[in-house]
C-alpha positions as CSV (number, residue, x, y, z in Angstrom):
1,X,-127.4,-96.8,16.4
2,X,-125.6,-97.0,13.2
3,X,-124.0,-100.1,14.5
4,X,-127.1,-101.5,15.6
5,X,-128.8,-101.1,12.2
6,X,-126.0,-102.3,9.9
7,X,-125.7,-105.2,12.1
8,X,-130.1,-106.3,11.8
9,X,-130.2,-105.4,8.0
10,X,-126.9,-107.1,6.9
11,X,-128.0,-110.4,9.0
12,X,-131.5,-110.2,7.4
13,X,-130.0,-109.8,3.7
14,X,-127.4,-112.7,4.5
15,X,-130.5,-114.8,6.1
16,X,-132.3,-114.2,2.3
17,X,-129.3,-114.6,0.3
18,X,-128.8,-118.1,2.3
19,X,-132.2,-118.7,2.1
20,X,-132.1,-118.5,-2.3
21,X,-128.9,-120.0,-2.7
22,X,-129.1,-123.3,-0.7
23,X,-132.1,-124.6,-2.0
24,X,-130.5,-124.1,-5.2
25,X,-127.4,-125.5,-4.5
26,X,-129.3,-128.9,-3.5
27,X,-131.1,-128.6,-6.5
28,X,-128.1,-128.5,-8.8
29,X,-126.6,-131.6,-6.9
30,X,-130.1,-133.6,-7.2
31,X,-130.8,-132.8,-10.4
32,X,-126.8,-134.0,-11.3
33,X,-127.5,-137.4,-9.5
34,X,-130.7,-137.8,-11.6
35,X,-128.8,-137.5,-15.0
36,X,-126.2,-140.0,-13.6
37,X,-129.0,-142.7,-13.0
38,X,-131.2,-142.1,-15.8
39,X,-128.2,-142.7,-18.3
40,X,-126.6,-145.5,-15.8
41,X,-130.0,-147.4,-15.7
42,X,-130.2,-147.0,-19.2
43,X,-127.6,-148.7,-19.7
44,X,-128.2,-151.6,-16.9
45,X,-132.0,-152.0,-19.0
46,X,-129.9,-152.8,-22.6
47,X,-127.8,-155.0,-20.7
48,X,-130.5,-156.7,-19.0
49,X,-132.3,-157.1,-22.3
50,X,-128.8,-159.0,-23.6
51,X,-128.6,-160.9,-21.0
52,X,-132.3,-162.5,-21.0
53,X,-132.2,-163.0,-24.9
54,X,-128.8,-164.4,-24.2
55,X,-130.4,-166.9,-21.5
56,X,-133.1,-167.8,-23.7
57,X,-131.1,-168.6,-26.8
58,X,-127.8,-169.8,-24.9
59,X,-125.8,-167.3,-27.4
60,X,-124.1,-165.1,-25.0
61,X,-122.0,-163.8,-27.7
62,X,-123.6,-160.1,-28.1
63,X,-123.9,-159.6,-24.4
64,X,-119.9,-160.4,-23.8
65,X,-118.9,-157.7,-26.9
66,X,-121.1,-155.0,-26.1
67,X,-120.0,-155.1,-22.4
68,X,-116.6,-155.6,-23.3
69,X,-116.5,-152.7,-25.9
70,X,-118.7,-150.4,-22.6
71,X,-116.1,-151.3,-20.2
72,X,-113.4,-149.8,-22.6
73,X,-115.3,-146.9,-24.1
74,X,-116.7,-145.9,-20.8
75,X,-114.3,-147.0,-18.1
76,X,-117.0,-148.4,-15.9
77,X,-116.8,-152.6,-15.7
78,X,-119.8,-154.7,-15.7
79,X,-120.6,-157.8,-14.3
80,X,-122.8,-160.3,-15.6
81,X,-124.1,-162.9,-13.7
82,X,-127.0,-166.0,-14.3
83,X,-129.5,-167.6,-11.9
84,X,-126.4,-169.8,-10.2
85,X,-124.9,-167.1,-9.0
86,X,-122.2,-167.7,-12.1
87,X,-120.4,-165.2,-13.6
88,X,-121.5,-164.8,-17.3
89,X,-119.0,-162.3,-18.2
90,X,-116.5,-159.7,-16.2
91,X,-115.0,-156.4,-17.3
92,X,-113.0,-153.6,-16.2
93,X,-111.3,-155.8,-13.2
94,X,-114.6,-155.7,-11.2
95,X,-115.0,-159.5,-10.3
96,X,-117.8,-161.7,-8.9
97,X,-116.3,-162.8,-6.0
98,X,-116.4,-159.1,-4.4
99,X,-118.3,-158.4,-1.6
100,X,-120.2,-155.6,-2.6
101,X,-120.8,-157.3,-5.8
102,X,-122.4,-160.3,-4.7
103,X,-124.9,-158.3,-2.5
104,X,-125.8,-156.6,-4.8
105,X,-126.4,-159.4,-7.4
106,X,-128.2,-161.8,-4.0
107,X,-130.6,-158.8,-4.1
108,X,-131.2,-158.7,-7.6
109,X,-131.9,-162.3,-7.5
110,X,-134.5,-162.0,-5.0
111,X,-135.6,-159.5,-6.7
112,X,-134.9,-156.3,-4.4
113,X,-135.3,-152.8,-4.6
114,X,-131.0,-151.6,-5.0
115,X,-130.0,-148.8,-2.0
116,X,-130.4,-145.2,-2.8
117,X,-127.8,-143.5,-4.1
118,X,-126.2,-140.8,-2.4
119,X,-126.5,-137.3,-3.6
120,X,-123.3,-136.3,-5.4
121,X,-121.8,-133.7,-4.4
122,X,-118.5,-131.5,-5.4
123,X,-115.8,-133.4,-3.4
124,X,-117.9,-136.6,-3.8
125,X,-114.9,-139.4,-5.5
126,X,-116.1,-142.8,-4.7
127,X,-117.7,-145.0,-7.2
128,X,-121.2,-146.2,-7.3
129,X,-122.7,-149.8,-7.4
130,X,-125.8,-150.1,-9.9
131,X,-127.8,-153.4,-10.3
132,X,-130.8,-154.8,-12.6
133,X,-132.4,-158.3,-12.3
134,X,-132.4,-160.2,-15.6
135,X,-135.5,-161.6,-16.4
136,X,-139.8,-160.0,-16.0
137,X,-142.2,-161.3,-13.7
138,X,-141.1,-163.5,-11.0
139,X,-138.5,-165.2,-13.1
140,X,-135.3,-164.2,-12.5
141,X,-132.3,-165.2,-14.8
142,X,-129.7,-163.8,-13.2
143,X,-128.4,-160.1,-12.6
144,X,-126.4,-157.4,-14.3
145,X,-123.8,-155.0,-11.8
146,X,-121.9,-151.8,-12.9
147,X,-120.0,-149.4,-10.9
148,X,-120.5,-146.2,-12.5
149,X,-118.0,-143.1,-11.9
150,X,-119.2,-139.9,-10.3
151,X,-116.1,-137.7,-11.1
152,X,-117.8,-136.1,-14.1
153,X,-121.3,-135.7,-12.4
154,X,-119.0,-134.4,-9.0
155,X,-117.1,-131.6,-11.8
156,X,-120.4,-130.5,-13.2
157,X,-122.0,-130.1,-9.3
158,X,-119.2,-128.1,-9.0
159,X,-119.4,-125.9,-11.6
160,X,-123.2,-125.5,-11.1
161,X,-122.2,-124.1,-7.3
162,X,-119.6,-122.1,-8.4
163,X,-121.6,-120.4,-10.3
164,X,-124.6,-120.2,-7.9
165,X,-122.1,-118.7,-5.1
166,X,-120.6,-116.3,-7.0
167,X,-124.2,-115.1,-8.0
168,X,-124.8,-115.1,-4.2
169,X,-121.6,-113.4,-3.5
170,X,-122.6,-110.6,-5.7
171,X,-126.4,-110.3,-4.7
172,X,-124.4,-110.3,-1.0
173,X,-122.2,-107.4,-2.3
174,X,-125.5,-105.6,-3.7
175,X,-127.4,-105.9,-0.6
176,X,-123.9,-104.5,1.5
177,X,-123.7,-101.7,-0.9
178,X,-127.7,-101.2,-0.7
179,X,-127.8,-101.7,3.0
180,X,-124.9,-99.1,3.5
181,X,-126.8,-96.4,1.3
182,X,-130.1,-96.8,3.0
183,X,-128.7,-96.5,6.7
184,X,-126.9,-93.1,5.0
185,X,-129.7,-91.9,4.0
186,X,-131.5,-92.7,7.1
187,X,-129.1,-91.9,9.4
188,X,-126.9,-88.6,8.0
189,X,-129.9,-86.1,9.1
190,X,-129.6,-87.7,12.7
191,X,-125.9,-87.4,13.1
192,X,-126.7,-84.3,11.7
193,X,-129.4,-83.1,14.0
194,X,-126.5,-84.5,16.9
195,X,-124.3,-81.8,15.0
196,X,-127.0,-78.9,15.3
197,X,-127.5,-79.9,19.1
198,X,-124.1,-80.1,20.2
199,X,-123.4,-76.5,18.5
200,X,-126.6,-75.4,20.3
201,X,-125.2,-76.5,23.8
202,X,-121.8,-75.0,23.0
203,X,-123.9,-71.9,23.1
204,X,-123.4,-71.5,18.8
205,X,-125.8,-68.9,17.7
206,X,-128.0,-69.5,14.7
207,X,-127.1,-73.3,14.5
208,X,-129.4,-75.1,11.5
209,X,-128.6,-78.1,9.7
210,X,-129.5,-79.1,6.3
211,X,-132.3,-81.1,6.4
212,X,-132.1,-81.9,2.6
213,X,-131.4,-85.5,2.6
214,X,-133.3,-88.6,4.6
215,X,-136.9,-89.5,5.0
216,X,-139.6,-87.2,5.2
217,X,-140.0,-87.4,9.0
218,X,-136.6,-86.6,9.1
219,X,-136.8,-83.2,7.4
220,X,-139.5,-82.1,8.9
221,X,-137.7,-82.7,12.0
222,X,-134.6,-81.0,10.5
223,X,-136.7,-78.0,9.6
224,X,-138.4,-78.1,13.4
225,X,-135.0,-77.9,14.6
226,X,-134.1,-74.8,12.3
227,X,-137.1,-72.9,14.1
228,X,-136.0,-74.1,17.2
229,X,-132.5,-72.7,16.8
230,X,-134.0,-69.3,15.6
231,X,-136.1,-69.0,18.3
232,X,-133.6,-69.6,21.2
233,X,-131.1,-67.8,19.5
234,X,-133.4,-64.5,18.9
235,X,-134.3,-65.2,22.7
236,X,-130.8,-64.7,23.7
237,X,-130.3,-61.9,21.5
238,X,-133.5,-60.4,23.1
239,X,-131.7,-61.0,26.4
240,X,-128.4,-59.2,25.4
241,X,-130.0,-56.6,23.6
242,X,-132.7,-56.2,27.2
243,X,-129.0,-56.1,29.6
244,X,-127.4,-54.0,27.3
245,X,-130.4,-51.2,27.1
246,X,-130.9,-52.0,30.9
247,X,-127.7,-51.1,31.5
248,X,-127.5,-47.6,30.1
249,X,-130.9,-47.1,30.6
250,X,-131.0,-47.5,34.0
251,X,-127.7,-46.6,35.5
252,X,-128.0,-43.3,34.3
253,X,-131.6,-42.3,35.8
254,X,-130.5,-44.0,38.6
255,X,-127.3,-42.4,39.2
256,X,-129.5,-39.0,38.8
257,X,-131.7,-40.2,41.9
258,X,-129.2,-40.7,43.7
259,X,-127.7,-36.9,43.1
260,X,-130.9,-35.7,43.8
261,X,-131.6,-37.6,46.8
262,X,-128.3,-36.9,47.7
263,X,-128.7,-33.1,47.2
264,X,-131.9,-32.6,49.3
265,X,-130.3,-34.1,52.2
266,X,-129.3,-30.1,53.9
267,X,-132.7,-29.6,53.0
268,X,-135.1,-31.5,54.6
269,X,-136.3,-30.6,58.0
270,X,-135.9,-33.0,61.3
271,X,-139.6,-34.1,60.9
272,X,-139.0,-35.2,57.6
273,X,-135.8,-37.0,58.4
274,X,-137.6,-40.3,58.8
275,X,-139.1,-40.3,55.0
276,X,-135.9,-39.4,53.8
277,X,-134.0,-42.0,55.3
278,X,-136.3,-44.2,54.1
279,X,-136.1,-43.2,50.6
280,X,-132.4,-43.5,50.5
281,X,-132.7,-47.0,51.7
282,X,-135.1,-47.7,48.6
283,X,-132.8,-45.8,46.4
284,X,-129.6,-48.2,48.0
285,X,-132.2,-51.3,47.5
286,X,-133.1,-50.3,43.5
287,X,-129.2,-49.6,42.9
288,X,-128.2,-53.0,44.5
289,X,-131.0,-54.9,42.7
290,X,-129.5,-53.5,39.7
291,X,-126.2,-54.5,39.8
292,X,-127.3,-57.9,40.9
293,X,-129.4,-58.3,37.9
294,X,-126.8,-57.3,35.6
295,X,-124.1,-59.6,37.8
296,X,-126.7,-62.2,37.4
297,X,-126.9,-61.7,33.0
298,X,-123.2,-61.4,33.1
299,X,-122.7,-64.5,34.8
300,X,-124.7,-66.3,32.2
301,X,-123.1,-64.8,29.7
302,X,-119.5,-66.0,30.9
303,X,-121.4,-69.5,31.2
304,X,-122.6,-69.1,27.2
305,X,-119.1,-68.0,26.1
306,X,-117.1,-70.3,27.9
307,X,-119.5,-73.4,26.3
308,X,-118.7,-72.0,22.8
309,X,-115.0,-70.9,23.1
310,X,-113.9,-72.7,26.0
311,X,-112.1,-71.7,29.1
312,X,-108.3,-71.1,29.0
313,X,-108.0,-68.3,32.0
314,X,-106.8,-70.0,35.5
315,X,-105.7,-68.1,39.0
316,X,-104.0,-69.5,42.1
317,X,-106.7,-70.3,44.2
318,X,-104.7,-69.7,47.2
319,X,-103.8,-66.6,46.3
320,X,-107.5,-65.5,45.7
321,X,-108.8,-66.7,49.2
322,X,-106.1,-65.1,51.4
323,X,-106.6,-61.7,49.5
324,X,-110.4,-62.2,50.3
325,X,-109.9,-62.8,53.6
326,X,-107.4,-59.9,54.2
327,X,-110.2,-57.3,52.0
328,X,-113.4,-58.3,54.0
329,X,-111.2,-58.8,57.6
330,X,-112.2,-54.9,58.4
331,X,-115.9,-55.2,57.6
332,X,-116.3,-58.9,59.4
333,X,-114.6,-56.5,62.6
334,X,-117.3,-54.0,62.2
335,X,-119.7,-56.7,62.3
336,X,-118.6,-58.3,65.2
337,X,-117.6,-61.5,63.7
338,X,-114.4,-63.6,63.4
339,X,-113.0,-64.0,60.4
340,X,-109.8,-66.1,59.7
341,X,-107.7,-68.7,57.2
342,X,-108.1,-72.3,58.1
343,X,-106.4,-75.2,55.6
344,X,-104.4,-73.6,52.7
345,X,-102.8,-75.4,50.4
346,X,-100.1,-73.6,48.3
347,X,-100.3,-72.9,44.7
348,X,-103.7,-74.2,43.7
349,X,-104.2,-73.4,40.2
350,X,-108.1,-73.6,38.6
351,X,-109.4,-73.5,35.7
352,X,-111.5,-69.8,36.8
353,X,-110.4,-66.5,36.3
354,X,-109.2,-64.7,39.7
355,X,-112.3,-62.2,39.1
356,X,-115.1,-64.3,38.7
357,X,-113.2,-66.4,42.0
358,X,-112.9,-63.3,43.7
359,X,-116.4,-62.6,43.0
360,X,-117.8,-66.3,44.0
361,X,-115.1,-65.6,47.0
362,X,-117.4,-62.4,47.8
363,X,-120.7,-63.7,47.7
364,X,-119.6,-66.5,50.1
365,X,-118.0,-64.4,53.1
366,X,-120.7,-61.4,52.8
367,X,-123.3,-63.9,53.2
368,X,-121.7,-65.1,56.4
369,X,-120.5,-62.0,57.9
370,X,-124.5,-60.7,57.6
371,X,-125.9,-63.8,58.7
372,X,-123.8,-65.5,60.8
373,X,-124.7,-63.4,63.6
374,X,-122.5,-61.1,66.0
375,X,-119.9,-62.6,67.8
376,X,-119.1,-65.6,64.8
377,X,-116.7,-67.8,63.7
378,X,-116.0,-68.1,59.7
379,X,-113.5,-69.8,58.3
380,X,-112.0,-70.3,54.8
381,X,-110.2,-73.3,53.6
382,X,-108.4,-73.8,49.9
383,X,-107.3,-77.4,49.7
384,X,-106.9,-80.2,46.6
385,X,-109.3,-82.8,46.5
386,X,-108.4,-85.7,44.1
387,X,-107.8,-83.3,41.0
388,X,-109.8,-80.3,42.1
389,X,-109.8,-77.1,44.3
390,X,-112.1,-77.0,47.2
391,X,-113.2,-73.6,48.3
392,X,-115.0,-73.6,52.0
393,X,-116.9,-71.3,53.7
394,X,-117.9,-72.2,57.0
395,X,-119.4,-70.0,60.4
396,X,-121.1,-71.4,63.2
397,X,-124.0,-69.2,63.0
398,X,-127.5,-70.4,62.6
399,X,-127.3,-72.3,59.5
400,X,-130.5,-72.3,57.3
401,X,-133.9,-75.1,58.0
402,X,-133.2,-78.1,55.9
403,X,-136.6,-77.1,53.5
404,X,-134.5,-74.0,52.7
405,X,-131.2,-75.2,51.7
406,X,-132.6,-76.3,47.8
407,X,-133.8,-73.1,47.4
408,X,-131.0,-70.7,48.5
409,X,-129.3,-70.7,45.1
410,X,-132.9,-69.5,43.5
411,X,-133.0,-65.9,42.1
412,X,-134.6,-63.1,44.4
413,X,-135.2,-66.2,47.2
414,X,-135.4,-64.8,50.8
415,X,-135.0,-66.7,54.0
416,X,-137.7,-65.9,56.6
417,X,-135.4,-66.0,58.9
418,X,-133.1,-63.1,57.2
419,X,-136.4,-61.2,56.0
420,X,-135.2,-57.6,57.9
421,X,-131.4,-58.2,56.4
422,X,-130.2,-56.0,53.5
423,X,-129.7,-57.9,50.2
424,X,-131.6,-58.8,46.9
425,X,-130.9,-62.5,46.7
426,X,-128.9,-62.8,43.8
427,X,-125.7,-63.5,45.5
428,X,-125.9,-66.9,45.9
429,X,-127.0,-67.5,42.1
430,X,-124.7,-65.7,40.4
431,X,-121.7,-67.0,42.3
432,X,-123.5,-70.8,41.2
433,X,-124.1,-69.7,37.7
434,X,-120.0,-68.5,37.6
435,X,-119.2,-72.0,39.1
436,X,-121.3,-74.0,37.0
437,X,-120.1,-72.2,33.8
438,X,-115.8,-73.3,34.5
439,X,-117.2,-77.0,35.4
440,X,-117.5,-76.9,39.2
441,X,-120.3,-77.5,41.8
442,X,-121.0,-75.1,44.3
443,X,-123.0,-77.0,47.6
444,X,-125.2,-75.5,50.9
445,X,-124.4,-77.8,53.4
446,X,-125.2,-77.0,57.2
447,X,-122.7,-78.2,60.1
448,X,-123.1,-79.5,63.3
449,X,-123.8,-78.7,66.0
450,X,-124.5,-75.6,64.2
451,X,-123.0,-73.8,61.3
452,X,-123.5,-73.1,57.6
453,X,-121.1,-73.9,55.0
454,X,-120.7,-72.9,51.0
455,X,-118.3,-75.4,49.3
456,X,-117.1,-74.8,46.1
457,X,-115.7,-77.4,43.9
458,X,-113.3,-76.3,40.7
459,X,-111.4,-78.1,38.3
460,X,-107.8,-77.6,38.7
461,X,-105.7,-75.7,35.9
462,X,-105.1,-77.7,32.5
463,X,-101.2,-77.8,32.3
């Protein structure tokens, strides 16, 4: 933008300063050409009075000095001729039989308006031919010629641009050094607002900006964003501070239930056996829903922390999956399902830490051991794919209905089809959420001709 802005106000302040100085420059050279004229005619009407008094009287004694005495003053010849085409007197080596000259004088004769004269300008060098008929009326005597220099006139144009440029050079330089200041001023709270918002999605607490300099829009937009800050970062707070009092709030009645429960189990007679079954399932259901939720807080946590400090942990991927496999091989037996290694590819570092792997890992088989169905397949690949780690998950149970697979990684979301099954529905978000926060994806895909499959995508280990 700042590019962009520079770019329209500097062409708009060179398109004024052009706009001022040209005219002026054409001015200057006019105005130079003028003065030439006027004094050249000048002189062509004194000689042209000369010469007719000298035509009437036959004395062309006066006429012959005075040019004479112009030619050597001035440097510019004259030539004099009468009605016959006659030279009456010469100067300066400018002669009567030259081309130019005698069109000129033909003209004169006939009494014709002389060319224009071109505008002088500073590299202008060559001479100019002036003529005047001798004579009023429609008598014509005879004509009078002078070639008149434009070297001074050219020096003077140039000075008169010189000094015009260099006054357009520095009301350039001003509108440069005004142009720079305003898009400062105009754009310093922006790239500081980028500032605030970068902090803010780096998960920095309590990030403001000054809001001090700029236009008035712009502070109040600075000041916006100050309340903005406060307000998401007293959100979080409010967050931490509602885990943290969950967690020692909670755990402890809980764990108390439980001892309780636990504790009337001698106690309670066979018709009562039912209830109390059923209130240790609800005591089982609270106590997982609990650590879920606090899984689910510390996963965004991790995702906060990692935005503001980075990530520098890594595990062997590899490593992770086969002692997965090897921990939940007993309880996919139980279960009546198949579990087993498929493609691994040795020494697979990623940018994760082996917990939070081991804990994506987790989600990922429990899932299919419950829901896979008795008598399943799962397998689990580790392989690199162009630059990362790809972590698969695959049975060839039932799979999920397509309408379902956007909403399996929502928080507390239930398949119909897995209603009666134990679980809170958190799994599937956390392990996204712990994903998401090192850079990978995590995808629901279902196989055919049947199957379900969790594919996890991580970046591979910074060397």
């Amino acid at each position: 933008m700042r590019t962009r802005l520079l770019v329209v106000l500097l062409a708009f302040s060179a398109t004024a300063v052009a706009a001022f100085a040209w005219p002026l420059l054409m001015v200057t050279a006019s105005e130079r050409t003028q003065q030439l004229l006027i004094s050249r005619n000048a002189d062509l009407d004194r000689f042209a009075v000369l010469a007719q008094q000298a035509d009437t009287t036959g004395d062309s004694g006066q006429l012959v000095a005075e040019v004479l005495r112009y030619s050597s003053l001035y440097g510019e010849p004259v030539v004099v001729a009468n009605a016959a085409r006659k030279a009456v007197v010469e100067s300066g080596g400018m002669h009567l039989d030259d081309p130019a000259v005698t069109n000129l004088i033909d003209g004169a004769l006939r009494n014709e308006p002389a060319p224009p004269v071109p505008t002088v300008q500073p590299w202008s060098t060559e001479d100019v031919l002036l003529a005047r008929p001798v004579g009023t009326g429609t008598r014509v005597a005879g004509a009078v010629v002078l070639r008149a220099s434009v070297r001074a006139a050219a020096e003077d144009v140039a000075k008169g641009w010189s000094t015009i440029v260099a006054g357009a050079l520095t009301a350039a330089a001003g509108c440069v050094l005004l142009v720079l200041a305003l898009s400062r001023w105009v754009l310093r709270p922006m790239a500081e607002l980028a500032r605030g918002m970068r902090a803010m999605t780096e998960g920095e607490r309590w990030a403001h900006v000054t809001g001090k300099a700029g236009p008035r829009e712009m502070r109040s937009l600075a000041e916006q964003f100050n309340r903005m800050s406060d307000a998401v970062s007293e959100a979080a707070e409010q967050q931490r501070r509602l885990i943290s009092d969950a967690s020692h709030q909670l755990r402890n009645p809980m764990a108390a239930l439980r001892l309780r429960v636990d504790s009337l189990a001698p106690r309670v007679d066979e018709q009562g056996q039912r209830s109390y079954r059923s209130a240790v399932a609800e005591v089982e259901r609270l106590e997982s829903l609990l650590d879920g939720l606090l899984a689910m807080a510390s996963a965004e946590s991790t995702a906060t922390r990692l935005a503001a400090d980075g990530d520098s942990e890594s595990c062997l991927a590899d490593e992770v999956v086969e002692a997965g496999v090897y921990a939940w091989t007993p309880a996919a037996e139980q279960a009546g399902v198949e579990l087993v290694t498929a493609e691994i590819t040795a020494d697979l570092a990623v940018q994760c830490s082996e917990s939070d792997l081991g804990q994506v890992l987790d989600v990922a088989v429990d899932n299919a051991i419950k829901y896979s169905g008795r008598g399943a397949r799962i397998e689990v690949s580790c392989v690199d794919i162009d630059g990362s780690v790809r972590i698969t998950v695959s049975d060839n149970g039932p799979g999920l209905p397509a309408e379902e697979l956007a909403m399996a990684t929502e928080r507390f979301w239930r398949s119909t089809s897995t209603a009666g099954a134990r679980g809170t529905g958190l799994g599937l978000p956390i392990a996204q959420a712990l994903v998401t926060a090192r850079g990978g994806t995590l995808r629901l895909e279902n196989r055919q001709p049947q199957g379900f499959a969790v594919v996890v995508e991580l970046p591979e280990a910074r060397e």
